[in-house]
N, C-alpha and C positions, 0 to 999 in steps of 0.2 A: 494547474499542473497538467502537461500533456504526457499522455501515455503515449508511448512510440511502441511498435512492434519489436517482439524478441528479447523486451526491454525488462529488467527483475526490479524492482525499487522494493528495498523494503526500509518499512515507517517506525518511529516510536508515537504512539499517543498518548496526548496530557488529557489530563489526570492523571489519569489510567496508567500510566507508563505499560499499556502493553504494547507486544512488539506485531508487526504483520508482513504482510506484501500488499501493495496497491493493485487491486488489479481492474479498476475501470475507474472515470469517473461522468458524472452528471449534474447540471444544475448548480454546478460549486459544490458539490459534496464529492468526498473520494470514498469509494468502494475498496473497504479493508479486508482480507481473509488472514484472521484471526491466528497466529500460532498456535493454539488453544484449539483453531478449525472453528471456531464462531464467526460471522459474518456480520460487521456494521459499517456503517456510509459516516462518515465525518467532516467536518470544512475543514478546505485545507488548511487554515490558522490554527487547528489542534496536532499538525503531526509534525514530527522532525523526522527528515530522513536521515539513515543511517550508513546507506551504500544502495549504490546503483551499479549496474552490471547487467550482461548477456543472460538469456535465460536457459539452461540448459536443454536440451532438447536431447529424449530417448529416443531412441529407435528402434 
């Protein structure tokens, strides 16, 4: 999975059915931030995504 700039993906992960945003990845693992706000790294074979989209940007 490639991260593009500006890009929002968010995931569901199995098991777990919890839900996130991607926001890096490495190695084959994808860098998940948690809706929850907890932080884990997963291969991509555990997530479904759910919507992809522009990332908002404040100003």
């Amino acid at each position: 999975m490639k991260l593009e700039d500006k890009k929002k993906i968010v995931v569901q992960v199995y098991p777990g059915r919890k839900f996130g945003t991607v926001i890096g990845s490495n190695g084959g693992l994808i860098g998940i931030l948690l809706n929850s706000g907890e932080y884990i790294d997963v291969p991509q074979e555990r997530l479904r995504i759910v919507s992809e989209g522009e990332e908002e940007v404040n100003e």
